[in-house]
Structures are given as structure tokens and as C-alpha cells.
N, C-alpha and C positions, 0 to 999 in steps of 0.2 A: 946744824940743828936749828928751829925755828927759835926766835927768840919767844919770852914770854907775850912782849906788845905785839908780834905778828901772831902767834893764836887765837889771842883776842879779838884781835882786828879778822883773822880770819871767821873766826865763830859769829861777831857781830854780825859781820856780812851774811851769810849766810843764813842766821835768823833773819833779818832784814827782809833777803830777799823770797826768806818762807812765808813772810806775814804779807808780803805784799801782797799776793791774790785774796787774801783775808780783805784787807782795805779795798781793793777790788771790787770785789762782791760788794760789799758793804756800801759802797758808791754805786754801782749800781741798782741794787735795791734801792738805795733812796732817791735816785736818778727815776727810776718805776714807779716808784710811789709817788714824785711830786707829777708826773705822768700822768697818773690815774688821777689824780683829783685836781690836775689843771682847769679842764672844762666847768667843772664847780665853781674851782675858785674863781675863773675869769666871769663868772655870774655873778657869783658875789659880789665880786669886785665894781662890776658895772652897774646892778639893780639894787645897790644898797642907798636908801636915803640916808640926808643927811642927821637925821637923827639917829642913824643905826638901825633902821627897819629895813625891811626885804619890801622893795615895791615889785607887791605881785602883779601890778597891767604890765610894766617895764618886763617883766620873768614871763609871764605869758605868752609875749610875743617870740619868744625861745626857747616855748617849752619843749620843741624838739630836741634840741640842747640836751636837756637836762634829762630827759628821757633816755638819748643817747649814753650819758653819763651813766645812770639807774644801770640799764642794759648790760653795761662793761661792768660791772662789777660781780655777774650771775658767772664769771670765768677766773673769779679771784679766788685763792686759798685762801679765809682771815684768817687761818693757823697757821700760817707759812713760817716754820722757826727760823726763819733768816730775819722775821720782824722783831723789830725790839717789844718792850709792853708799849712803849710812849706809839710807835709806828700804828702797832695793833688799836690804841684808848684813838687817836687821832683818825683813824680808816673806821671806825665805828660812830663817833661822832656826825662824819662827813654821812655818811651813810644815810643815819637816821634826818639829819639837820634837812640832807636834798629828798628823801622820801617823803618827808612830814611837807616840804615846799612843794613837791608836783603832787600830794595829794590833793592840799587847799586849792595847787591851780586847777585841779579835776573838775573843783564844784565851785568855783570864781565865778561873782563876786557870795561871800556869805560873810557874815558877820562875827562867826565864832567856829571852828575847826571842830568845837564838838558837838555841833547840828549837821553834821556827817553822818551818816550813816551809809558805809558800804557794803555794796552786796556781795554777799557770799554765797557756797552752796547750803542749800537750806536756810535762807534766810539774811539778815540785816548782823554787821559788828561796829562796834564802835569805831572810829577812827584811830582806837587804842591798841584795839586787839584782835583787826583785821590783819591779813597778809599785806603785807604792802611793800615789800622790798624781795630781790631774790641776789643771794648770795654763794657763789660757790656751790649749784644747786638745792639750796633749801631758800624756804621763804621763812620769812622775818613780819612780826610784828612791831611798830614801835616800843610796845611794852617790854618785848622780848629784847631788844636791843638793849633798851636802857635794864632794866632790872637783871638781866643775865649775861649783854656781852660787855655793858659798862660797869654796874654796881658791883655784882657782886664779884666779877674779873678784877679789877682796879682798886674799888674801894677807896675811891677818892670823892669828897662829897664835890669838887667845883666842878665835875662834869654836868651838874646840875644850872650852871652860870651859861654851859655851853651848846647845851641843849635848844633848838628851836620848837619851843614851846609853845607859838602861831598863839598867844594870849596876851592883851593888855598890860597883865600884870606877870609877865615873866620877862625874863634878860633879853633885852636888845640881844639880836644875833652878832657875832665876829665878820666883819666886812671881806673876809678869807677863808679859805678852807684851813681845817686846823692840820699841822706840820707836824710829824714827830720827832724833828730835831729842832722845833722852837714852842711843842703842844704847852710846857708849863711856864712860861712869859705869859704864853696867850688865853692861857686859865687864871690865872694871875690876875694881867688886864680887865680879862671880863669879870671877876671877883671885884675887884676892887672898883670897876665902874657900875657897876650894879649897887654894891653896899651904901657906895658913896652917891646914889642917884638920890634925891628926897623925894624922885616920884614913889619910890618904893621903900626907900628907911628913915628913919626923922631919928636921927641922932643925936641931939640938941640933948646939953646937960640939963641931970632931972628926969629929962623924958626921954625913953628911947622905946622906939616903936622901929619895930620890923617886917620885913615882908612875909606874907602866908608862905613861901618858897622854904624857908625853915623851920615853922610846923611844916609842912607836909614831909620834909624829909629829915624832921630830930634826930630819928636814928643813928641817920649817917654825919648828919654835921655835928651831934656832938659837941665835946669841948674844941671844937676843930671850929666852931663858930666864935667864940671869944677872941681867938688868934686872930681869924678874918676880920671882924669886927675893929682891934687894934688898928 
């Protein structure tokens, strides 16, 4: 008769070896995922200045690239329940961040992202709440991105940190496409280099002055702003 420590050793095994196609999968999804958004990030990577802006003459000269990129994601699931939230908050990011860059490249050089206006049927939409992306067969607006597949999905206010908001006065972009198994370091990072920029907060005891980036989204930053702020 088995003793006790070989049943155990027998059961562990055997769980073991049940879970392994669980880890499996789970490596490969993320193996897919860093897949899909390699050609991003190798943009990023290359046409980032040194101050953390996107040089769009450098990004133009590839905008096939990026196009390319756009293109492969119209065959993606974003519901795929093998994704984590962090997978999913990160594959919508990238989405939005490379949309909002190949639109500016559309109409390079201009001065401001919202002297856009693309055509649509029937007429002219903002650069907000045009179509601009296609996913998994539906099309995407910026707006709809951020306000339904970020906000109100996740409910995290520093997806706002991570957003390419193509504006003077919004967050340097992330030099990389965002990860879902490093997305909250790299929210983090841009939080805290944003707060801590005195192009956009003047933190100095007595005074503190903040950026418009927290009125426009109170809502969501809330007391979640004090914390940041520490």
C-alpha cells in the first residue's frame, strides 16, 4: 500500500502536470501579444526624441510601418478571455497612442492635432470622434477608445499619463509600446514624470499649481490625485 508521502508526491505530480498547458497558453498569449505590438514598439523605440516626443518627419518616413501595424489589429479579438485586464488596458493604449500618430502623420506638418478635420460620410468630424481605427471588425474613435474601452473598462485615472494626446501641454509619450505584464511600472513612470515635469506642475511649498490634465479629468482622479501628487 502507497505510503502517505508517495500520494502526495503522486497528486502533486499530477496537478503539476495539469496546470502546465494552463502556463502554456498563458506564455503564449503573451509571446502573441508582445508579437502584435512589436512593430509599434520598434517605432517607438527609434522615432522617440530625446525629450520624450514622437518625431513625426523620423515616423513618416515609415509610415508604412505603422500602417501595417493599424491593419493587423482589424483580425484581433480585444475580448479574448485568455487576456488579462492589464493585457486588454495595454492592447488599447497601443491602439489609440499608434491611431492618434498615423492620423497627425495624414496631415503632416500642422501645428495642432485639432485643426484636423476628417472627412467622413456626410461631412467633416473632429480628429476626436472620427473613425479612425478598426478593430476586430468594428471602427473606433479616439473618444470611444479612451472614454469606453479605457475609462470606463479600468477606471484607472493614469491612463490619462499614457495616452498620446499629440498636445504641448499633455504627457510626453512612453518611448515603448505599453506591456501587460510591466503596464503598471510603466503608468507609474509616466505619472510620476509628468507630476514631477515643472513644465506642467510647480510644486514649490506655498504654491502649487497643476496641470489642466486634472481639471479636465476630476472625476476620475479624484482623491487618487493627492496620492499621485505625494
Amino acid at each position: 500500500m502507497p505510503t502517505v508521502s508517495r500520494l502526495l508526491y503522486r497528486f502533486l505530480g499530477g496537478l503539476f502536470l495539469f496546470m502546465l498547458p494552463c502556463f502554456a497558453a498563458q506564455a503564449d498569449d503573451n509571446n502573441a501579444l508582445e508579437l502584435l505590438h512589436e512593430p509599434w514598439n520598434a517605432l517607438l523605440m527609434q522615432h522617440s526624441t530625446l525629450d520624450g516626443h514622437v518625431d513625426y518627419q523620423g515616423m513618416l518616413e515609415e509610415e508604412d510601418k505603422l500602417l501595417d501595424y493599424l491593419l493587423s489589429l482589424r483580425k484581433v479579438n480585444p475580448r479574448n478571455p485568455a487576456w488579462s485586464s492589464n493585457d486588454a488596458k495595454a492592447f488599447w493604449l497601443n491602439t489609440y497612442n499608434a491611431a492618434a500618430t498615423y492620423l497627425v502623420l495624414q496631415y503632416y506638418p500642422i501645428s495642432s492635432i485639432n485643426d484636423i478635420r476628417v472627412k467622413t460620410v456626410g461631412g467633416q468630424k473632429s480628429p476626436w470622434d472620427a473613425p479612425v481605427v478598426e478593430v476586430g471588425g468594428q471602427s473606433y474613435s479616439l473618444n470611444q477608445i479612451e472614454r469606453q474601452m479605457l475609462t470606463a473598462q479600468f477606471h484607472d485615472p493614469r491612463v490619462h499619463f499614457g495616452l498620446l494626446y499629440t498636445a504641448a501641454s499633455a504627457p510626453a509619450p512612453l518611448a515603448e509600446a505599453y506591456d501587460g505584464t510591466r503596464i503598471n511600472q510603466q503608468l507609474d513612470a509616466q505619472a510620476r514624470r509628468f507630476i514631477n515635469d515643472p513644465t506642467f506642475n510647480q510644486l514649490a511649498s506655498g504654491q502649487v499649481q497643476v496641470s489642466g490634465l486634472f481639471d479636465a479629468y476630476s472625476a476620475e482622479f479624484g482623491t487618487e490625485t493627492a496620492s499621485l501628487l505625494s
